[in-house]
LUMVEXDO-382278 format. One record per residue: residue number from 0; residue in three letters; chain; x negated, y negated, z of N, C-alpha, C in turn. Coordinates in steps of 0.2 Angstrom, whole numbers. Atoms other than C-alpha are relative to their C-alpha. Last residue first. Layout:
<sites>
k->NUM r->ala c->A nX->X nY->Y nZ->Z caX->X caY->Y caZ->Z cX->X cY->Y cZ->Z
...
</sites>
This chain:
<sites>
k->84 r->unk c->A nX->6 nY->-7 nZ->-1 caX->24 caY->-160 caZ->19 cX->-6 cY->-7 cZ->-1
k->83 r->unk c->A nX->1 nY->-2 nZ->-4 caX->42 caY->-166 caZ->21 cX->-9 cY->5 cZ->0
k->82 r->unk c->A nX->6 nY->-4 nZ->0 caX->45 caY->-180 caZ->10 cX->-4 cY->6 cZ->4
k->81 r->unk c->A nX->6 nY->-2 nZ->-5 caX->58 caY->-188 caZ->11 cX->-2 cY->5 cZ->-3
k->80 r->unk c->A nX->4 nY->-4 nZ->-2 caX->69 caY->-199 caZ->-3 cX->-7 cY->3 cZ->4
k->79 r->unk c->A nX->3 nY->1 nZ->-7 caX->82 caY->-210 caZ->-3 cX->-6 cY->7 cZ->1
k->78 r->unk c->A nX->2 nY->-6 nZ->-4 caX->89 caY->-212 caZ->-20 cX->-5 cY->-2 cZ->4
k->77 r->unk c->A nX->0 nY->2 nZ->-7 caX->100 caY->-224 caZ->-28 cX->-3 cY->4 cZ->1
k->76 r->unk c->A nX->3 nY->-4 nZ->-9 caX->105 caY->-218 caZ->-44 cX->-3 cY->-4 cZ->5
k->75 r->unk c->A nX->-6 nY->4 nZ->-6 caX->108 caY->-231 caZ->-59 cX->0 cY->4 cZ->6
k->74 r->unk c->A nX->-7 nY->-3 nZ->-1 caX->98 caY->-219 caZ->-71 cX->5 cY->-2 cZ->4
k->73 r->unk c->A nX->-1 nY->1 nZ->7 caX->84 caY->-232 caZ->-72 cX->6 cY->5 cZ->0
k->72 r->unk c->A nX->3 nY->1 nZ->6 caX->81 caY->-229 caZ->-53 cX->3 cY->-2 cZ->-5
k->71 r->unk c->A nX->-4 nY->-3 nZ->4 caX->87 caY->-238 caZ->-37 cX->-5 cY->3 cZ->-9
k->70 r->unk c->A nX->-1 nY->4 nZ->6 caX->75 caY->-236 caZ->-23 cX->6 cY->1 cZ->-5
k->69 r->unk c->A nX->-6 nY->0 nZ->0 caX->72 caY->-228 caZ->-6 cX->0 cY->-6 cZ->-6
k->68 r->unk c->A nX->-1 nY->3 nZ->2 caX->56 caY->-219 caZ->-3 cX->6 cY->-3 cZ->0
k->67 r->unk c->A nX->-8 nY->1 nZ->1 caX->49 caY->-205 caZ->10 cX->0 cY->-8 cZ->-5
k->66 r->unk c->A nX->-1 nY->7 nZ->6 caX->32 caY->-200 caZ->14 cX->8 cY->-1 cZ->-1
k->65 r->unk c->A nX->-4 nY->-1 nZ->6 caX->33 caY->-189 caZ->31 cX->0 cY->-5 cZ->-4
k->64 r->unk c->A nX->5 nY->-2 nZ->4 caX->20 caY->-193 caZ->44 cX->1 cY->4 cZ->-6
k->63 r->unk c->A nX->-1 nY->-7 nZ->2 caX->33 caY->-188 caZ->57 cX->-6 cY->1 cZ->-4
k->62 r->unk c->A nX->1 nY->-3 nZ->-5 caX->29 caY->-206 caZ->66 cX->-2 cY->8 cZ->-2
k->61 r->unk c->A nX->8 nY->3 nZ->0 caX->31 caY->-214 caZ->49 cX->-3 cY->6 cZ->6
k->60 r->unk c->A nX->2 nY->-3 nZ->8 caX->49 caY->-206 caZ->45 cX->-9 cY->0 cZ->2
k->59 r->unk c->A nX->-2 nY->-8 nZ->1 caX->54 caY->-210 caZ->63 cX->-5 cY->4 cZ->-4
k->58 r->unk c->A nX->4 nY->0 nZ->-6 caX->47 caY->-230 caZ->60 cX->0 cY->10 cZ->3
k->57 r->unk c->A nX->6 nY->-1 nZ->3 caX->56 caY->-228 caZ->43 cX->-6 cY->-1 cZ->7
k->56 r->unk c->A nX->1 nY->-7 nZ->2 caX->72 caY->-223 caZ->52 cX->-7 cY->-1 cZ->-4
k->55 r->unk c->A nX->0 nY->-5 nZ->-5 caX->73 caY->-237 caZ->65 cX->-4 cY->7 cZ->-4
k->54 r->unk c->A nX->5 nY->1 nZ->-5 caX->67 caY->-251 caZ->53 cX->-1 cY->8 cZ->4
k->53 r->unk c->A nX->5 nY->-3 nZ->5 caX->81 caY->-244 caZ->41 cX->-5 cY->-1 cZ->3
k->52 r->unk c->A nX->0 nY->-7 nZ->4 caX->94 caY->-246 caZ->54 cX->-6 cY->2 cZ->-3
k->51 r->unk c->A nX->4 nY->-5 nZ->-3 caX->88 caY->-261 caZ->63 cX->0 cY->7 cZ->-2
k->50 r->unk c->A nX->8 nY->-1 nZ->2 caX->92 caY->-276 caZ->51 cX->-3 cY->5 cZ->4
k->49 r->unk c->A nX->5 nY->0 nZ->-4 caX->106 caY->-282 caZ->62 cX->-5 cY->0 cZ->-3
k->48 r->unk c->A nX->3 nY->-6 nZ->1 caX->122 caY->-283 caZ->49 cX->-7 cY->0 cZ->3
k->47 r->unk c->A nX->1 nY->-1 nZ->-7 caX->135 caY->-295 caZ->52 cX->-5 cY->6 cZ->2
k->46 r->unk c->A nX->-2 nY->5 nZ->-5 caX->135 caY->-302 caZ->34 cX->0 cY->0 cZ->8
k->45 r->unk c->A nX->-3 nY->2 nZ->-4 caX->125 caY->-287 caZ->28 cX->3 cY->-6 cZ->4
k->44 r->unk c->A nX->-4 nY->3 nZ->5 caX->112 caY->-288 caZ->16 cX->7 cY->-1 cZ->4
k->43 r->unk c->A nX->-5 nY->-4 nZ->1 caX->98 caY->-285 caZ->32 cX->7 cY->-3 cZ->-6
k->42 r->unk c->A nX->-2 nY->5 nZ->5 caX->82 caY->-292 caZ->38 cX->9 cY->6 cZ->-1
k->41 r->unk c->A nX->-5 nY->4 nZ->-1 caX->79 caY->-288 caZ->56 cX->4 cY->-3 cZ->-6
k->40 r->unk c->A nX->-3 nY->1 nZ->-7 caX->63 caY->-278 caZ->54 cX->7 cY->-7 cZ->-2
k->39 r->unk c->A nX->3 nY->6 nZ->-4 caX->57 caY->-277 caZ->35 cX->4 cY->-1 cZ->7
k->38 r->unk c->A nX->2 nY->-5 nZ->-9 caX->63 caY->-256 caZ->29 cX->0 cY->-11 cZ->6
k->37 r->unk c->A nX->-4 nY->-5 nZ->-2 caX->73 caY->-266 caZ->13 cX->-3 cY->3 cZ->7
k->36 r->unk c->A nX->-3 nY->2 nZ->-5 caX->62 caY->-282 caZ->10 cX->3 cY->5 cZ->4
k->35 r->unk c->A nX->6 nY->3 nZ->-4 caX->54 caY->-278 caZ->-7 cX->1 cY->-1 cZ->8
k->34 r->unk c->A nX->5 nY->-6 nZ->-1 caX->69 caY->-268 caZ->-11 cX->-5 cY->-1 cZ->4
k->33 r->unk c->A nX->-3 nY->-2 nZ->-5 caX->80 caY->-284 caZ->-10 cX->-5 cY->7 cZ->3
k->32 r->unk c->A nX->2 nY->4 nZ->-6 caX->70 caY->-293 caZ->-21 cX->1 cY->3 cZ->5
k->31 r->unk c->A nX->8 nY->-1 nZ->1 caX->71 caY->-279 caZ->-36 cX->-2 cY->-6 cZ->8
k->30 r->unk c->A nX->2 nY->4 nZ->2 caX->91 caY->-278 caZ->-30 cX->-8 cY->1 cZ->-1
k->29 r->unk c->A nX->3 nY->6 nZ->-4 caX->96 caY->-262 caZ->-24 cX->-3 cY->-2 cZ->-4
k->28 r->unk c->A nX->5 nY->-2 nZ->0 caX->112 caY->-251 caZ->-33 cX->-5 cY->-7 cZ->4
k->27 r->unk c->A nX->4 nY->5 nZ->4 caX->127 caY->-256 caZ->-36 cX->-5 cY->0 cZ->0
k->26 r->unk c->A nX->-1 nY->8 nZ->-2 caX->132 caY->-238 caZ->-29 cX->0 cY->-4 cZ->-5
k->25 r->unk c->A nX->-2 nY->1 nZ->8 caX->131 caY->-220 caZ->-38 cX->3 cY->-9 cZ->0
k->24 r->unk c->A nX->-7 nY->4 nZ->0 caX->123 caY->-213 caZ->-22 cX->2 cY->-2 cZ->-7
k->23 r->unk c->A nX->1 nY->5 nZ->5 caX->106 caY->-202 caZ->-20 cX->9 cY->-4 cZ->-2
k->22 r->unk c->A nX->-7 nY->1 nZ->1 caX->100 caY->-193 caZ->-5 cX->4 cY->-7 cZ->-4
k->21 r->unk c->A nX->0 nY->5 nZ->6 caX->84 caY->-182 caZ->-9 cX->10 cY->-2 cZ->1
k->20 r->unk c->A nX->-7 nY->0 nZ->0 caX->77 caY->-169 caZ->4 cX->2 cY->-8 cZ->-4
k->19 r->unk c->A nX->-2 nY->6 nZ->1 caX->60 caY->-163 caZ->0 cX->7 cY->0 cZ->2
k->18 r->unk c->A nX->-5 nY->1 nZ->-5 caX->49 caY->-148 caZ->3 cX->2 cY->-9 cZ->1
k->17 r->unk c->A nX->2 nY->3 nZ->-8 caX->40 caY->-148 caZ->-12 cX->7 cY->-2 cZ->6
k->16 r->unk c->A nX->7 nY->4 nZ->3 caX->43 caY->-136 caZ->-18 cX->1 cY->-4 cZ->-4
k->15 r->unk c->A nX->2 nY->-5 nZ->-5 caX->59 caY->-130 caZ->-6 cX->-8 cY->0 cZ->-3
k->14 r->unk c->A nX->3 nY->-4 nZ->2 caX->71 caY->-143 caZ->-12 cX->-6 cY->3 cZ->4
k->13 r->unk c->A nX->5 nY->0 nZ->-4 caX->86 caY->-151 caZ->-6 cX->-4 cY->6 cZ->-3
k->12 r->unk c->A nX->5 nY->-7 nZ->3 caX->99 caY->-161 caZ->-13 cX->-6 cY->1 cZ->1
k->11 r->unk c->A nX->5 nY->0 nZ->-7 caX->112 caY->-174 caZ->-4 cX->-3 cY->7 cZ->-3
k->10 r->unk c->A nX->4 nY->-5 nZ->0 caX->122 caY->-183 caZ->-18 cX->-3 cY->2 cZ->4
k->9 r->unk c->A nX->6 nY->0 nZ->-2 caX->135 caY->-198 caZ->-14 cX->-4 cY->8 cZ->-2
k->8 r->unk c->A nX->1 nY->-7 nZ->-1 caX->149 caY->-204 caZ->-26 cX->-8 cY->0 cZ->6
k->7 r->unk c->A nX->6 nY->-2 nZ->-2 caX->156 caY->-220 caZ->-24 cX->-4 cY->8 cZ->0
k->6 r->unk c->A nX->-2 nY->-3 nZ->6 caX->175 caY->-227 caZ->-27 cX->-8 cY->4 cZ->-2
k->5 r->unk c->A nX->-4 nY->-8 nZ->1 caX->176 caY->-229 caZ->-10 cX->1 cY->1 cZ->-5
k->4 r->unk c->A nX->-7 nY->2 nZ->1 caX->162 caY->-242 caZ->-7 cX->4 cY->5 cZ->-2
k->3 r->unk c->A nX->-3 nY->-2 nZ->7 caX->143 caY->-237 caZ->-10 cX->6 cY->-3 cZ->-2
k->2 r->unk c->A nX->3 nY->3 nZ->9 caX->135 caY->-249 caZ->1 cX->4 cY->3 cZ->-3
k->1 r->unk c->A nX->-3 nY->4 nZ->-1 caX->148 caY->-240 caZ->18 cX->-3 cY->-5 cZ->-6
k->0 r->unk c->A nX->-7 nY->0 nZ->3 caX->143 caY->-225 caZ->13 cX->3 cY->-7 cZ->0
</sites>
């Protein structure tokens, strides 16, 4: 919430083949550098921002042995997508 800014919308959509859950935003969307970087320990776009968020959750994700991605597409969306199979 806090990328998108208050003029932002967020989606949260979930399917049942493949069991997926899909969360997409209407932000500025993430840089092709920044992407590259986005799970990396400590890094973070944030002026006072730790870098442990994404860290946290892709280490979760992994453990579960869920795929998951987080990119912006060509339709300007944002999407955060797991994978649960």
């Amino acid at each position: 919430m806090e990328a998108i800014g208050q003029e932002g919308t967020i989606y949260i959509t979930t399917t049942s083949n493949p069991k997926e859950l899909v969360i997409a935003d209407t932000g500025k969307g993430i840089d092709n550098d920044v992407e590259t970087k986005i799970f990396t320990p400590f890094f973070s776009t944030k002026p006072d921002g730790q870098g442990i968020g994404l860290m946290f959750i892709r280490e979760v994700l992994q453990k579960h042995g869920f795929a998951f991605s987080l990119q912006t597409h060509t339709d300007g969306l944002t999407r955060f997508c797991i994978r649960f199979e």
